[in-house]
C-alpha positions in Angstrom: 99.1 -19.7 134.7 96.5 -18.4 132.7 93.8 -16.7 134.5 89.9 -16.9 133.1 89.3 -13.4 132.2 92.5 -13.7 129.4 90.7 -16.6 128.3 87.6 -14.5 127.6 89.9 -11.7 126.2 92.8 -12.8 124.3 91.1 -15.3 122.5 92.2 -16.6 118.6 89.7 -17.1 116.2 89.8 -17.0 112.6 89.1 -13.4 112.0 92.4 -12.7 113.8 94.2 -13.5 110.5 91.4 -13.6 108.1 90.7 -10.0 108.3 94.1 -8.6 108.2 94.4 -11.5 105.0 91.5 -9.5 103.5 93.0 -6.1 103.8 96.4 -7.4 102.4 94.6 -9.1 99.3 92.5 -6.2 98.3 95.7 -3.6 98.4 97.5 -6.2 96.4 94.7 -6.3 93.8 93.9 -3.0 93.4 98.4 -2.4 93.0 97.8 -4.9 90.2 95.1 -4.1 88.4 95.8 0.2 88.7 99.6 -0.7 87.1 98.2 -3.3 84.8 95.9 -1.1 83.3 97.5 2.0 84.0 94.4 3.2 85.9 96.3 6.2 87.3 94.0 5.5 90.5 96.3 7.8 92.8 93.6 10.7 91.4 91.7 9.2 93.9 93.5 9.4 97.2 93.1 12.6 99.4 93.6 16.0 97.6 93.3 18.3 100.5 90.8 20.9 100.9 89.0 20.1 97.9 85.3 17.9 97.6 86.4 15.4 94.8 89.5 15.2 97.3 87.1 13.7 100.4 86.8 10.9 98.0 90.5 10.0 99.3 89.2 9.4 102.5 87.8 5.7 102.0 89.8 5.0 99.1 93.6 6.0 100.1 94.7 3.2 102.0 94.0 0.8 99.5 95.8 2.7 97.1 100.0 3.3 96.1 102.5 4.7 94.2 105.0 1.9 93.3 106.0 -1.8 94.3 108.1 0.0 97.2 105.3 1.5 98.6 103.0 -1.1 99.2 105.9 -3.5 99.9 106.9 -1.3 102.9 103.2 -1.3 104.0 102.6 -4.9 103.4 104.4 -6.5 106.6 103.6 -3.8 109.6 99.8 -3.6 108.3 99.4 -7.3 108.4 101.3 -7.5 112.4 99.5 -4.7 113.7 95.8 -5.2 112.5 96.7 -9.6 113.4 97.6 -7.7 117.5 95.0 -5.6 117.1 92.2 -7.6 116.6 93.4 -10.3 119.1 95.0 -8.3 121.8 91.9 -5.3 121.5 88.7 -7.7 119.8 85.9 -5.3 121.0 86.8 -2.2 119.3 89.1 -3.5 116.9 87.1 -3.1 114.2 85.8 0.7 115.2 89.8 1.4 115.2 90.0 0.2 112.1 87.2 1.4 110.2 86.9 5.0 112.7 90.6 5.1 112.1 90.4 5.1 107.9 87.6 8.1 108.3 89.0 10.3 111.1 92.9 10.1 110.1 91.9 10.6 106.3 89.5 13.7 107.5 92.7 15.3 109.4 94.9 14.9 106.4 92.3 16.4 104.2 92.5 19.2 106.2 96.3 19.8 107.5 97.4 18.7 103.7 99.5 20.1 101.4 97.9 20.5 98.1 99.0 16.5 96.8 97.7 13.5 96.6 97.9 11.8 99.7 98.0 8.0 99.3 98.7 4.7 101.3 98.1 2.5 104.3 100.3 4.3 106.4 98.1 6.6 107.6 96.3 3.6 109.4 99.4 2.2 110.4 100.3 5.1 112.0 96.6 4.6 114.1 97.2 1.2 115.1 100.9 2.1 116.2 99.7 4.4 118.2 96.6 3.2 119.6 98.3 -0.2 120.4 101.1 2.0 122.5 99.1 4.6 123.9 96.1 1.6 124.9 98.4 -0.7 126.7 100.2 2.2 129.1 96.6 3.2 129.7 95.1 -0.6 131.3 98.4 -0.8 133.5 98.1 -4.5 132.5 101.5 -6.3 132.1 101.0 -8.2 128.8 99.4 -5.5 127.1 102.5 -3.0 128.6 104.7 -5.3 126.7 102.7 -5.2 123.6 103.2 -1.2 123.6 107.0 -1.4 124.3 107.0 -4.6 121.7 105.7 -1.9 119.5 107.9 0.6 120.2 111.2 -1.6 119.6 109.4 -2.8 116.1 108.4 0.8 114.5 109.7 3.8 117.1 111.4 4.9 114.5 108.5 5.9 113.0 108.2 8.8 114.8 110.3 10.8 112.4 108.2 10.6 109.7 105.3 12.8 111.2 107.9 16.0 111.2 108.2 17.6 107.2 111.5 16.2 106.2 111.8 17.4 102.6 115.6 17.7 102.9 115.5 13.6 102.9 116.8 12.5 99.2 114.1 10.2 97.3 111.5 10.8 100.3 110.1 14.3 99.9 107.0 12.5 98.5 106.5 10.9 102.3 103.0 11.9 103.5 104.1 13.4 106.6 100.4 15.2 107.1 98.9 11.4 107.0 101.5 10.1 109.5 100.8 12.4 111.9 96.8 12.5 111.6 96.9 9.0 112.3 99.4 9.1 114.9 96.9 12.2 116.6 93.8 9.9 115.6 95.4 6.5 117.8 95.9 8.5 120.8 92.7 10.2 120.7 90.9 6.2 119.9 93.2 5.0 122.9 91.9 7.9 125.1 88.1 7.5 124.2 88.0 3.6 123.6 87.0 1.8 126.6 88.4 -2.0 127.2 87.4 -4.5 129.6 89.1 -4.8 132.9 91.6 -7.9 132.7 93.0 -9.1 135.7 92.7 -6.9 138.6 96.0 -7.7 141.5 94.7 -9.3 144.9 94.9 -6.2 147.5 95.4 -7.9 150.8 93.5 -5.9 153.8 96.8 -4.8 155.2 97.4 -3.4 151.6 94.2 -1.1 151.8 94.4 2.6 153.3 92.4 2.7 155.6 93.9 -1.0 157.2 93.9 -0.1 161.0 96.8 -3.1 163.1 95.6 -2.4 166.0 92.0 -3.5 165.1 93.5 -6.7 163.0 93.0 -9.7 164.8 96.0 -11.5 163.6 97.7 -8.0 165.0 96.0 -8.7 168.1 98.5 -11.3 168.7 102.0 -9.6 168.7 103.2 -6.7 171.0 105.1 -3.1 170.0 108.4 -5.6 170.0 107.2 -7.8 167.3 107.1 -11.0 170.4 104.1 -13.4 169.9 101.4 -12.5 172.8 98.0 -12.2 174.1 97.2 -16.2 173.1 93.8 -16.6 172.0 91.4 -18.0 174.7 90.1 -21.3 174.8 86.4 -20.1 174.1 88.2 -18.2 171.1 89.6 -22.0 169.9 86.4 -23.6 170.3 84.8 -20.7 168.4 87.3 -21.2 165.5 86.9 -24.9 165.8 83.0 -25.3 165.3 83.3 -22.5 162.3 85.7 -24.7 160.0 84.4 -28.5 161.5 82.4 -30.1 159.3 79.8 -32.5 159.9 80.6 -35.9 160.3 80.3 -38.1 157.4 77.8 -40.3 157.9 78.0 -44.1 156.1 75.1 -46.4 155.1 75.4 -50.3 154.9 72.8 -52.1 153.1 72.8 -55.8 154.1 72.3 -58.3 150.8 71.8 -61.6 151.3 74.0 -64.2 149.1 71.5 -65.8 146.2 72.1 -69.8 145.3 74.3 -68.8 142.3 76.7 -67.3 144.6 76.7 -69.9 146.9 80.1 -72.2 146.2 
């Protein structure tokens, strides 16, 4: 059963896959037209420590080095920013467009002198926003989400440590990984998301829940035996609380006209 409050929540609409569409499409395009042309447009990505290099910061993740590259990126960027925006709508699109800024900001700075290129930096942030966010709300579907994420792309992990001993991967932006693995947790920290559904606590659930002043309690001795019958006043009490008035029915007399005479 679904309650209300996931209806107001997790709720599709169009910019659940239209967006992460969008963000596909435009990467796609600008892979095209940069090897088409032979644009060289990697000059553009993040060049650490350097003010033409801050440029890198808007214009990285839409920006790769080969067919490889952006094929790799294609598939987790569109799942994750598709969960995202339906699992997280409020501040979906501050972790996106925060996310770009402040894990392209970290790279500038913890970079090694390269140009640092690619949507993984922000798929680094939603990984890590999506797994840190749903341990934080302690509610079960989002819990499942984070460990749905973690099965998918824990692996990923590895990639934030400098690995330059890995054949054909010394080129891997470990700097970017990590800042947006750091900038995730810090968005799943800081970001505030709505209560969902809150479990029933019964009285006897509570702290403070005292038996011996419960008047169901009341009723059973240190043994556990069924005692101390409520009084007769006490029945009558209970009785007038839940009895309803009486219904009361109206009959309107109608005489019979010539036509329905037989």
């Amino acid at each position: 059963m679904i309650h209300n409050s996931e209806l107001n929540h997790f709720k599709f609409s169009p910019a659940t896959w239209i967006i992460p569409t969008v963000m596909l499409l435009l990467n796609w395009f600008v892979f095209y037209v940069d090897n088409s042309f032979h644009l060289n447009l990697d000059v553009h990505g993040i060049y650490p420590r350097t003010f033409s290099g801050l440029q890198g910061v808007i214009f990285s993740p839409f920006l790769h080095g080969d067919l490889n590259h952006i094929a790799s990126n294609t598939l987790p960027l569109f799942i994750l920013t598709t969960a995202l925006i339906y699992f997280y709508r409020d501040v979906s699109l501050k972790v996106l467009v925060y996310g770009i800024f402040l894990s392209g900001i970290i790279t500038w700075v913890i970079g090694r002198e390269s140009y640092h290129i690619g949507a993984s930096s922000l798929i680094y942030v939603l990984v890590s926003f999506i797994f840190f966010k749903g341990l934080r709300t302690q509610y079960y579907r989002l819990m499942a989400l984070s460990f749905a994420v973690v099965l998918l792309y824990g692996g990923m992990i590895w990639y934030v440590f400098p690995q330059p001993e890995i054949v054909g991967e010394s080129s891997i932006s470990w700097e970017g990984h990590l800042a947006g693995l750091l900038t995730g947790f810090i968005f799943a920290m800081q970001f505030k998301t709505p209560d969902y559904v809150k479990d029933i606590q019964y009285d006897w659930e509570k702290s403070d829940f005292n038996p011996q002043e419960d008047a169901f309690m009341k009723r059973f001795d240190e043994n556990g035996n069924f005692v101390n019958l409520p009084k007769p006043e006490e029945i009558e009490v209970e009785q007038e609380e839940v009895v309803s008035e009486p219904i009361k029915y109206v009959y309107v007399f109608k005489e019979a006209t010539n036509d329905n005479k037989h």
